[in-house]
Each structure stands twice: as C-alpha cells, then as structure tokens.
N, C-alpha and C positions, 0 to 999 in steps of 0.2 A: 229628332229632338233638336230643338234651337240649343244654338251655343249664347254661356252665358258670361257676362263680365266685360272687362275691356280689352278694345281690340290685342292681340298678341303682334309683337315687330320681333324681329331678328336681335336685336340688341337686348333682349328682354330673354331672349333661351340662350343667348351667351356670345353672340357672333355681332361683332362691332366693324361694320363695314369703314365706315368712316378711319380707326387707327387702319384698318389695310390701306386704302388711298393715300393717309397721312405717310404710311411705311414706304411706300413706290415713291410715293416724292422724295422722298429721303435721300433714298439708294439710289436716283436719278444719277447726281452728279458723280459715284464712287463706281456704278459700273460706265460713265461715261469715258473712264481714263481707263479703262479696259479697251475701248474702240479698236478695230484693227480696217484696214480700208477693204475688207471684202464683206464686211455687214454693213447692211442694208436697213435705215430706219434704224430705231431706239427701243428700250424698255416702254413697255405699257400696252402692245397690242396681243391679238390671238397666237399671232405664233410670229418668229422671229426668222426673218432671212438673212441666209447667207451666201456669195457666190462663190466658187471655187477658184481660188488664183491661178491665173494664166502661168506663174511660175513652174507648179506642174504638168509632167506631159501626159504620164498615163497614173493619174492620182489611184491612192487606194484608201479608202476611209479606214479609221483605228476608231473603234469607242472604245470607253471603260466604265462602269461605274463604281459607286460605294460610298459607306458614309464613315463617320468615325467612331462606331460602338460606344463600349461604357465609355471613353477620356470625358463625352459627355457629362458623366456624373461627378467628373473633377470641376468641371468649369462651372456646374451648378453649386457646390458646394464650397469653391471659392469666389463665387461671383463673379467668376474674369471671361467674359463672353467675345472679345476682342480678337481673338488667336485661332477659335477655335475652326473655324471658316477655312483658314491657310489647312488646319490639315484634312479637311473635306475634299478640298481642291486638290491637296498636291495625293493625296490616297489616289485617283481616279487618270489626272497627269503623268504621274510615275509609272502609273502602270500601261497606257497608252504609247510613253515613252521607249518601254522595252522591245517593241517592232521598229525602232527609228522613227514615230511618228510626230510630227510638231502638229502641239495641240490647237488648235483653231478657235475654237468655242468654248462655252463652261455652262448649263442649266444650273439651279439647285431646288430644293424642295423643304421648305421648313412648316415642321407643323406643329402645332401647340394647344393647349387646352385653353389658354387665355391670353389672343397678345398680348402684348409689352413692348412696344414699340422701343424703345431704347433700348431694349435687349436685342429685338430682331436689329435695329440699325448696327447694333453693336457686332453680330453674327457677320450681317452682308458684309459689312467694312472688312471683317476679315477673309472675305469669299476674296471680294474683291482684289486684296492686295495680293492673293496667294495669286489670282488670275495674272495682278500684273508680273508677279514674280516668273510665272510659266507663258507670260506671253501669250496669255489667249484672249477670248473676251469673251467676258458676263455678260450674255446676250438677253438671259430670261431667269423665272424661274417662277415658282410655285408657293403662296404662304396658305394653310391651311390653318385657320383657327376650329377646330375642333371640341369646343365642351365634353367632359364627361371622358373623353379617351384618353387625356395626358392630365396629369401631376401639373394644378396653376402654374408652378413654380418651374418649368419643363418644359423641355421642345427634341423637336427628333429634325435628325436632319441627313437630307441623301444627293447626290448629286451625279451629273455625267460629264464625262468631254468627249467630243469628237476632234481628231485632230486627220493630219495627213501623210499620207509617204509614199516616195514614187514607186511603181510595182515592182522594178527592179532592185533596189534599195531596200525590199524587207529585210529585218532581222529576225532570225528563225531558230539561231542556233544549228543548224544543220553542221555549218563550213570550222565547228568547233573542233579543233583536234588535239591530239596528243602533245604538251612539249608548250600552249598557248599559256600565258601568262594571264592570272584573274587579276583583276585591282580592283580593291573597296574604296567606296568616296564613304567617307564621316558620318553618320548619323546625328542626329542634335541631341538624342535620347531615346525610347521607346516608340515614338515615332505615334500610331493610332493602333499600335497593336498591342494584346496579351494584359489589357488593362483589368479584366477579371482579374486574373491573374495579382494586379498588382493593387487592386481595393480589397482582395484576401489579405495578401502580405501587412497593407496598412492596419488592417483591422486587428487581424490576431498579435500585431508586435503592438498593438496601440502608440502607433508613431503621431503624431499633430504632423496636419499637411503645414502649419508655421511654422516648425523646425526651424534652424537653421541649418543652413546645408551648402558643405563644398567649402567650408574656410571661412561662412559666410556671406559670403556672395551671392546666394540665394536663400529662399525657403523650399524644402523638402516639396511642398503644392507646386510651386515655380520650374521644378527641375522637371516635374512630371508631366508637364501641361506644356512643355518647352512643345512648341508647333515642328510639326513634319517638316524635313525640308526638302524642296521641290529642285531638283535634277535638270530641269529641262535643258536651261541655259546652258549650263558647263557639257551636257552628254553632245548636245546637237552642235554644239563647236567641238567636239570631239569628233564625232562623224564628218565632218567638213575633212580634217585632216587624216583620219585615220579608217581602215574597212574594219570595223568593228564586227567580232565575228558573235559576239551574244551579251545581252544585259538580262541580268534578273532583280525585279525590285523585290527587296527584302520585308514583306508583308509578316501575316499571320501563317505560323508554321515554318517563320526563322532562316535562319542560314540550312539547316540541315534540309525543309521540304521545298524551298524555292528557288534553289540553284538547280539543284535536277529537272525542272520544269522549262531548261532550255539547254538543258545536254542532250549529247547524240547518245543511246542507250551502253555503247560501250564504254562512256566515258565516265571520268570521275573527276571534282576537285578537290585537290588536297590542300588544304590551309594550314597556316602556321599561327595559332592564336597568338604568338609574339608579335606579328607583321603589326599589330595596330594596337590602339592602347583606347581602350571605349570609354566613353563617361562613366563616372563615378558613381550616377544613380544605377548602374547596371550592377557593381559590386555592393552596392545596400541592397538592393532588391535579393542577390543573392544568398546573402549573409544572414540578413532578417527573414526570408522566408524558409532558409535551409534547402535551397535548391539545386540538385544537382547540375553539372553540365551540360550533360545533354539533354534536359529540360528544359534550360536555358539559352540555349542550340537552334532548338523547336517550337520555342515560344517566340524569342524576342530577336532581334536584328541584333542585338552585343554590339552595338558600335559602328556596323556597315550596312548603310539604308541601301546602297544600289552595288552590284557587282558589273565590273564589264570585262569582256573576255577579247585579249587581243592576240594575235601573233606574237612572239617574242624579239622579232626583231621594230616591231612600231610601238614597244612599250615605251622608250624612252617618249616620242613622239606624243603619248597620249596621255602621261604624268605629265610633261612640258606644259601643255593644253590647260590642264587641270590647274595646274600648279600658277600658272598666267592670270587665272581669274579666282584667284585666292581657293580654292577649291579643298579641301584637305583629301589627300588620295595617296596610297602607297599599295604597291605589288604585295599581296595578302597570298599569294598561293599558285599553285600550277595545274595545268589538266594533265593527268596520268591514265594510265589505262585501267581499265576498272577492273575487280580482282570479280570475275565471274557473276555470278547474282550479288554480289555486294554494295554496300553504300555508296551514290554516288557522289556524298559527300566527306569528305575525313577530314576534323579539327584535329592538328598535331598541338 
C-alpha cells in the first residue's frame, strides 16, 4: 500500500538533531579545562583516545560506574540542574579512589524524552567541574533524546571513570590489622544516597523543600541537593606520604555495609559516634522520619563520605596531610578484633 501525507523527519517524531550539535558545541569549551596531556584529540568524534602515562611502570586499570538515583527528583523539582553533575562524577571517582587509583578519564550518558539544551548545558557544566575537582578529563559522552520513555520535564543520567594504579600500590584491605586507626573525612550531606529514603520523610512530614534551614543559611531543598564531595585530591596526597592500609567510600548501605567490604574477615571497626559531629540535615531526617540508628547506619553516610584506615603510628602524619588542604578529618574509631561471627562494624 503507498504511504500517505507528508514526508515524516526526525524532528517531527520528537528527535531534534540540530539542539544535540547546538549541546556538543556548548560543552566544547567546559570539557576542554578537563584536558589532561595524555588525551589525544577533543569532544566530538567516534570514540576518544587516550595514552597511558609513562609515569607508570606496571599500570593497573580501576573503572567504576554509577549514577545518582532519585537526588534526581530533587534537582527536577527545584529546578537547580547545575550541581547535579559533581555528584555523578564524584559517586564513580570515589569509588575508583578506594584501590589508590587516580582517575584519568570521565564518560557520561544523559538521556531524556525532550532536550532542553540549557538544562543539558546546565548538567555538563556540573560534570565537568566535578572532573576538574577529581582531576580527570571529560573525554566523551553520550545525549540520548528519547520520546515517549522519559517525563519532558526529566532526564536520567549515568557515568564511568577509568583511572590508574601501579600494581604494586593496590589497596585491598588485606594489610588491615588489629590496633589500625580509622579516620572519617566530612561529608557535605547525604551525599547521592538513601534519597528514597528521604522524598518519604519529605512527604509524610509535609516539609517545603523552601524551608528555611540550619539558622537560615539555607533552604531545607539546598541542604539536600548539597553535591557529593569528591576525595580525590586530599586521599592521593595522602598516599604520597603515608601506606594507607584501606579506604571505603561510604555509598548506599552506610557506615554499617561498606566498611566491611575492605576488612580482613577477622576484623572489625569500632567507632565512636562522638568522634565527629555530622550536618544537621542528618538529625531532621531522623527526627522527622522517626528513624532509628541503625537504620540510619545503613542507609546514610551520618557525616563520613570516605573512611581510611592507617597504622597508628602514621595517624598523625595523615590528619597533617588532611588537615593542610583544609580537609575536615578526625580519628573516628579503631580496628579490634572481631567478636566471632559478629559485626564487622560497631557504632559506640
């Protein structure tokens, strides 16, 4: 049967080529101050090179990915698309980070049911500044306008980093022992985790994300949306000076499931929830949702995005470090010996 009418274009079922070329020119000059001198060429072709720096002698590649779950639904709801980028980047960083590896690279992947080129410009820019915060470079990445699969008003977004570490040089956790001092560095907030979690709390207390919040220094939406922060800098000057025997980034599943996931199995850490004093959106989240501790443990970071685990005698040497590059970091706890099949973690 002949087809009838006028002819059908791409732009007419929902796919506007032209805003994606307008978007790459965009982002041209925000991943260009990402550059690092072992990439090779720019944004805009099939696939991006990169060459391995001669500063390694026997490199080991580290990927990660991930994206940042619901916080998405905060950044659409307050319209603030600027930020959200830094915690894509540092979610996938931080955790690359935990081997000793420095991040090299950065892809991303944003898809949406209708660009909006000011939004997406608005996303990259914050890819990008998280890249330069972690010192890698936005080499590439991926915009998918999809019709029909995402909410106009929506976009999803996912990313990776490869970075590197010399084979000698992994962190594994193994060299952890009895008697090693943990130290928590700061969180900014909830970081990109448990945010189900916390659009329940909002809803059932009927909080406004305009609140005021913290004395007024903020809004209640501002505190929550507060971007991941990225470890790189301050951990891998750590390492320069100190044999760092384990890091765990404090992701989804909290202090209580992600410190275990780089102890030797007889070990344990024992924390002191005095050691550190976590932001204030941690204590309304709990107050308003009626949340116990150790739900709270399990869900959320409370205040320490990264743990690292030293000897006790290079603790001083690795707060020094910290503390040098404004870092907020204090001795949170110690490795004990684990009481049989029990926890390998314990908040005192």
């Amino acid at each position: 049967m002949a087809a009838h009418g006028a002819p059908m274009t791409y732009r007419e079922a929902g796919v506007d080529i032209d805003a994606g070329d307008a978007l790459v020119e965009r982002i041209k000059p925000f991943a260009k101050k990402t550059m690092r001198p072992e990439v090779l060429g720019g944004i805009g072709g099939f696939g991006a090179l990169v060459e391995v720096s001669k500063k390694y002698k026997k490199p080991v590649m580290v990927a990660g990915t991930d994206g940042v779950g619901t916080k998405l639904k905060l950044a659409f709801r307050m319209k603030k698309h600027d930020t959200i980028g830094i915690d894509l980047v540092a979610m996938s960083v931080n955790d690359i980070l935990v081997s000793g590896a420095e991040p090299i690279f950065f892809l991303d992947y944003f898809a949406c049911g209708k660009l909006d080129v000011g939004v997406a410009e608005d996303v990259v820019k914050g890819i990008a500044a998280g890249c330069e915060q972690a010192g890698c470079a936005l080499i590439g990445g991926e915009t998918a306008e999809m019709p029909g699969m995402y909410d106009p008003n929506e976009y999803d977004l996912a990313g990776f980093a490869v970075g590197l570490v010399e084979k000698d040089r992994i962190i594994d956790g193994s060299r952890i022992d009895v008697g090693d001092a943990v130290i928590g560095l700061a969180s900014s907030g909830p970081h990109s985790n448990g945010y189900s979690l916390i659009r329940k709390v909002i809803a059932t207390s009927g909080a406004d994300l305009y609140d005021t919040f913290n004395g007024g220094a903020q809004t209640l939406g501002e505190a929550l949306i507060e971007p991941t922060r990225i470890y790189v800098k301050p951990v891998l000057a750590v390492l320069q000076e100190v044999k760092v025997r384990g890091i765990a980034h404090i992701t989804g599943g909290g202090l209580l499931e992600n410190i275990p996931r780089v102890l030797p199995e007889k070990a344990c850490a024992r924390l002191e929830a005095q050691a550190w004093k976590p932001p204030k959106i941690f204590d309304w989240l709990q107050r308003h949702g009626r949340i116990q501790p150790d739900e709270m443990h399990r869900t959320f970071n409370c205040g320490i995005g990264m743990v690292v685990v030293v000897a006790r005698n290079e603790l001083k040497t690795a707060l020094d470090v910290l503390a040098g590059l404004g870092v907020e970091a204090a001795e949170i706890g110690a490795i004990v010996e684990r009481d049989g099949n029990g926890p390998q973690v314990v908040v005192v």
